[in-house]
C-alpha positions in Angstrom: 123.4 101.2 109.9 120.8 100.1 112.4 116.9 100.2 110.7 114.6 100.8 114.0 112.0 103.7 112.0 110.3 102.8 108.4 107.8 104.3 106.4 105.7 102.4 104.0 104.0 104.5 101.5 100.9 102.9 100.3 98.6 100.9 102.3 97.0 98.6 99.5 97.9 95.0 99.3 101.2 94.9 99.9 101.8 97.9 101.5 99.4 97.1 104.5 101.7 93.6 104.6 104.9 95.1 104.1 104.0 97.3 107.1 102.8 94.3 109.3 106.0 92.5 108.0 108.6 95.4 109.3 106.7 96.1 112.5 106.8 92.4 113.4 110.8 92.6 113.1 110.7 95.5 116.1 110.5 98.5 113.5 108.6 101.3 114.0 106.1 102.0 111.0 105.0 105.0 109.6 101.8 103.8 107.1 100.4 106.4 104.4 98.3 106.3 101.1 97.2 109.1 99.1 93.9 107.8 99.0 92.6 108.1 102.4 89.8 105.2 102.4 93.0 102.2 101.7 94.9 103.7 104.9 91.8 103.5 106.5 91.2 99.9 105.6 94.7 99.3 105.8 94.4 98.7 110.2 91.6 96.3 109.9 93.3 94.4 106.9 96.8 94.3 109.6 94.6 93.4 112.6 92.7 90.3 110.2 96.7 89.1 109.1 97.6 89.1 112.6 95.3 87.2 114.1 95.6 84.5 111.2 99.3 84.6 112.2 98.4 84.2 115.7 95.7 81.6 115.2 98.3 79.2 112.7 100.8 79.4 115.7 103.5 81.5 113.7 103.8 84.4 116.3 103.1 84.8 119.7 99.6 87.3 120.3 101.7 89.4 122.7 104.1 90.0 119.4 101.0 90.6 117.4 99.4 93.2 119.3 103.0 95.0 120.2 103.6 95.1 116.3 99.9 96.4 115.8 101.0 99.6 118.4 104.4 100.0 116.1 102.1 101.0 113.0 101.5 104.5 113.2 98.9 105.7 110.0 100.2 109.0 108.5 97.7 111.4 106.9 100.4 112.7 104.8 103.8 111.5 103.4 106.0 114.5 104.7 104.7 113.0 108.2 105.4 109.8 107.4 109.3 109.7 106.1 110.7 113.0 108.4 113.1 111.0 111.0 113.2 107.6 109.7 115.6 105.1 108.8 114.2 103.4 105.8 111.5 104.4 103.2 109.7 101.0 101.1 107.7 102.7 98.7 105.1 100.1 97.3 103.0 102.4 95.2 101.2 101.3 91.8 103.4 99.9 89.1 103.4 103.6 86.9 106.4 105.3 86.1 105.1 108.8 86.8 103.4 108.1 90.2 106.4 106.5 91.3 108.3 109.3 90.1 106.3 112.1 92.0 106.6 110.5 95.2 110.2 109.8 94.9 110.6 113.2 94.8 108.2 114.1 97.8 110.6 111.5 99.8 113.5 113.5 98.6 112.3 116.4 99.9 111.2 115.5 103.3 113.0 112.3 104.2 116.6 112.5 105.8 119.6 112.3 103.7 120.9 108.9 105.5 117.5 107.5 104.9 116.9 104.4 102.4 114.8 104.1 100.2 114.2 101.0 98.9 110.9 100.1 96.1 108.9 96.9 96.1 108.4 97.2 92.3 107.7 94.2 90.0 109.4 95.0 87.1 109.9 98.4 86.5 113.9 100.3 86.3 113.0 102.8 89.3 116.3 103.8 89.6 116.2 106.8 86.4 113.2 107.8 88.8 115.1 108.5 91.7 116.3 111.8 92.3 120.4 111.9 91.9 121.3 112.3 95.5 119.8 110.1 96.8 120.9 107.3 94.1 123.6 105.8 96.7 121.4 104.8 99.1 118.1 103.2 96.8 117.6 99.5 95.9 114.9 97.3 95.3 113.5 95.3 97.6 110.6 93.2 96.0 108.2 91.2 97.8 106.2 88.2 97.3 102.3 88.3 98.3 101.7 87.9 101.4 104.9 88.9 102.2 104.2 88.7 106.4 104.4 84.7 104.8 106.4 84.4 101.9 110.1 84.8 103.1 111.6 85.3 99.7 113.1 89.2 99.1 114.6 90.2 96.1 117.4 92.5 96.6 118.7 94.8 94.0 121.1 97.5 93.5 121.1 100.6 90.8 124.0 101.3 89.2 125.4 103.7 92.1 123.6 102.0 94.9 126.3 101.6 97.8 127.2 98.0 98.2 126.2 98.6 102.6 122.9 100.1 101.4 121.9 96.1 100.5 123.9 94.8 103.0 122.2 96.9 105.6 118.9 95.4 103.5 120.4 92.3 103.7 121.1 92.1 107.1 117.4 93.4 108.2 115.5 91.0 106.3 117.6 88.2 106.9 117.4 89.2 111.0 113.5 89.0 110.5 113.7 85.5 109.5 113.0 86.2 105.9 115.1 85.1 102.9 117.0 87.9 100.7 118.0 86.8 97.5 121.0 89.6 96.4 121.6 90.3 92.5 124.4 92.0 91.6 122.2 94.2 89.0 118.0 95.0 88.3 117.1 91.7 86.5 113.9 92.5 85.4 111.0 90.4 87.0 113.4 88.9 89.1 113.5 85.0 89.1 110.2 84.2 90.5 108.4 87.2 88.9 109.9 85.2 85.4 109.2 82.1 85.7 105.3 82.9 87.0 105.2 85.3 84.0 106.1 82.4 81.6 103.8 79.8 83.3 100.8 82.5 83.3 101.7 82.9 79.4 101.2 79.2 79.1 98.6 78.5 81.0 96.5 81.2 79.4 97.7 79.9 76.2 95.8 76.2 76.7 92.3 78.1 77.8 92.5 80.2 74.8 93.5 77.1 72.5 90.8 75.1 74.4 93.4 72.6 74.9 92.6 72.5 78.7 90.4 74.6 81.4 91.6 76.5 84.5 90.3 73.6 86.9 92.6 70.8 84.9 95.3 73.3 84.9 95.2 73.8 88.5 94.9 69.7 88.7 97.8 69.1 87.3 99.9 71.5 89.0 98.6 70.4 92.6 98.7 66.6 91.7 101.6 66.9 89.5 104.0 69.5 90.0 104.1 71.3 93.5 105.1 68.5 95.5 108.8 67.9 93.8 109.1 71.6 93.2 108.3 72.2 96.5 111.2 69.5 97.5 113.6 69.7 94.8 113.0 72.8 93.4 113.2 73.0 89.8 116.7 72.7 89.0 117.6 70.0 91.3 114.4 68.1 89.9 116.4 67.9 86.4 119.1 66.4 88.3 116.6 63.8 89.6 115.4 63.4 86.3 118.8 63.3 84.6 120.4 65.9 82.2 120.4 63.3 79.7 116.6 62.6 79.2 116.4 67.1 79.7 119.0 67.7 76.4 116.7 65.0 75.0 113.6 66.5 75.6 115.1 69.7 74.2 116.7 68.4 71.1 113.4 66.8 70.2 111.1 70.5 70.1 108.2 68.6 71.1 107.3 72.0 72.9 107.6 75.6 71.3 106.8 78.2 73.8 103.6 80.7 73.3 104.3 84.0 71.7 103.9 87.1 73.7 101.4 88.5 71.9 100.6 91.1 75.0 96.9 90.1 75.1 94.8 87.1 75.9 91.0 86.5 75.0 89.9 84.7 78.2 91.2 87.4 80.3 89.6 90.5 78.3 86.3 88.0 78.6 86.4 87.4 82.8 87.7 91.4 82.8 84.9 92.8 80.6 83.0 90.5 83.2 83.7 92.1 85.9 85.5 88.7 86.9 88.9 90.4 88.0 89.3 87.7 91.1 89.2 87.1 94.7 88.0 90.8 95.5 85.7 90.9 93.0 84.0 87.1 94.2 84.9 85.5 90.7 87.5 85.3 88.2 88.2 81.8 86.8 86.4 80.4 89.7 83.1 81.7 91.3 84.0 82.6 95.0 80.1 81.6 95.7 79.6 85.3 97.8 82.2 84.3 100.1 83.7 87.4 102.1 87.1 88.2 100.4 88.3 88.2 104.1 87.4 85.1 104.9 89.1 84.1 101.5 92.3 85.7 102.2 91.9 83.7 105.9 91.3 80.0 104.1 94.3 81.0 102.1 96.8 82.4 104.4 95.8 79.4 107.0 96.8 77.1 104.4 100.2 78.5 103.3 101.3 78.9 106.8 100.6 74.9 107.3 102.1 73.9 104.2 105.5 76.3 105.0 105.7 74.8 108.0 105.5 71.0 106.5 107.7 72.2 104.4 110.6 73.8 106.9 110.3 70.3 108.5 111.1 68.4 105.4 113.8 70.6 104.1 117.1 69.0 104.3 120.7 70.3 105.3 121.1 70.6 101.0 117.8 72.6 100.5 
């Protein structure tokens, strides 16, 4: 199966990116939100990614502005989804909502269409209406997805092995890099192993071992060069398995308990420090537009991934 139409349904952060992201492959994109004021956001967010893309050298401003004509905003989701090959629902992380718009793609997509979810963690698949059970999978992106190549690809129990290979196939011809699983493991591999650093990281402020500027020290001094390299398996092998069991066998470390809250977040919350859009969180964003912020960072990441692509050996 050949993907040339898509419809993203929701415009917020990574629906606007997913959009950009699929229209920048050649796809035709069909953008809506129930809230009308995010899908009408949504173009100048695109048009501010694009030209970051442009300005970093990553694409061409002739590709740019041809994918900015590919996105078509939809006023309503029955507008967006009739005739296309390939729904990505990236709605909020709740059952229910998820749920109801399944079913509104059920009733007004085609029957060949996919649909595939960008959820985090969530089992969408008891969500999905039966017959259309063959043809959804997940597809989970990583923020901002029109530069982080990773996709995590996986099936339902009666997903059709060519519904991910079709996937598999588009995402891989974008220049992005699927990861298949054979089965929904939740949170992925990334989504894990960010959920157990946050858990320790939060764990130190609370304890008052450390504060969020050392923690962010010793990462960027510390840790991001050889994971960046070596990643963090193939750093044990640098280290040797040996001094690892060791390490292990000694309990020197006992992981947090998941106690399912965490005092210096309900503190920055109750704040009104929620982050970057709100112009603080654990840093103070000094009334710095959260555009420009999104800019500094996305011009960064592009540099680094290209340092990075260079680096990479054949092994990597």
């Amino acid at each position: 199966m050949t993907i040339t139409s898509v419809a993203v349904i929701g415009a917020g952060t990574m629906g606007h990116a997913l959009a950009l992201v699929h229209a920048l492959g050649g796809c035709r994109v069909f953008l809506h939100d129930a809230a009308p004021a995010v899908l009408e956001r949504a173009p100048t967010l695109i048009t501010a990614a694009s030209a970051t893309l442009v300005e970093a050298g990553a694409v061409t401003a002739e590709d740019a502005q041809a994918a900015g004509r590919r996105i078509v905003p939809a006023d309503t989701l029955a507008e967006a989804v009739s005739g296309v090959d390939l729904v990505v629902e990236a709605v909020v992380e709740k059952a229910e909502i998820k749920r109801a718009v399944f079913t509104d793609i059920d009733r007004h997509a085609p029957p060949s269409a996919i649909i595939a979810s960008n959820t985090s963690y969530l089992d969408v698949f008891p969500l999905v209406p039966e017959a259309r059970q063959s043809r959804a999978a997940i597809a989970h992106w990583y923020t901002p997805p029109y530069i982080v190549d990773l996709v995590d690809l996986a099936p339902g129990p009666s997903t059709a092995p060519e519904t991910i290979e079709t996937l598999r196939q588009l995402y891989q011809g974008f220049g992005k890099a699927p990861l298949v699983f054979d089965r929904l493991v939740p949170g992925y591999i990334a989504n894990r192993l960010q959920a157990a650093l946050n858990l320790e990281c939060l764990r130190m402020i609370d304890e008052g071992w450390a504060s969020a500027a050392d923690i962010d020290f010793s990462i960027r001094h510390g840790l991001v060069h050889r994971l960046a390299v070596l990643g963090h398996m193939r750093k044990m092998d640098y280290t040797g398995l040996e001094m690892v069991r060791n390490g292990l066998a000694g309990r020197t470390y006992q992981p947090p308990e998941n106690t399912g809250e965490s005092p210096v977040l309900d503190r920055l919350i109750a704040a009104g420090r929620t982050g970057v859009f709100a112009g603080a969180g654990f840093y103070d964003y000094d009334g710095t537009p959260v555009d420009e912020l999104l800019h500094r960072r996305d011009l960064r990441l592009l540099q680094l991934k290209t340092e990075l692509q260079n680096l990479m050996g054949e092994d990597e």
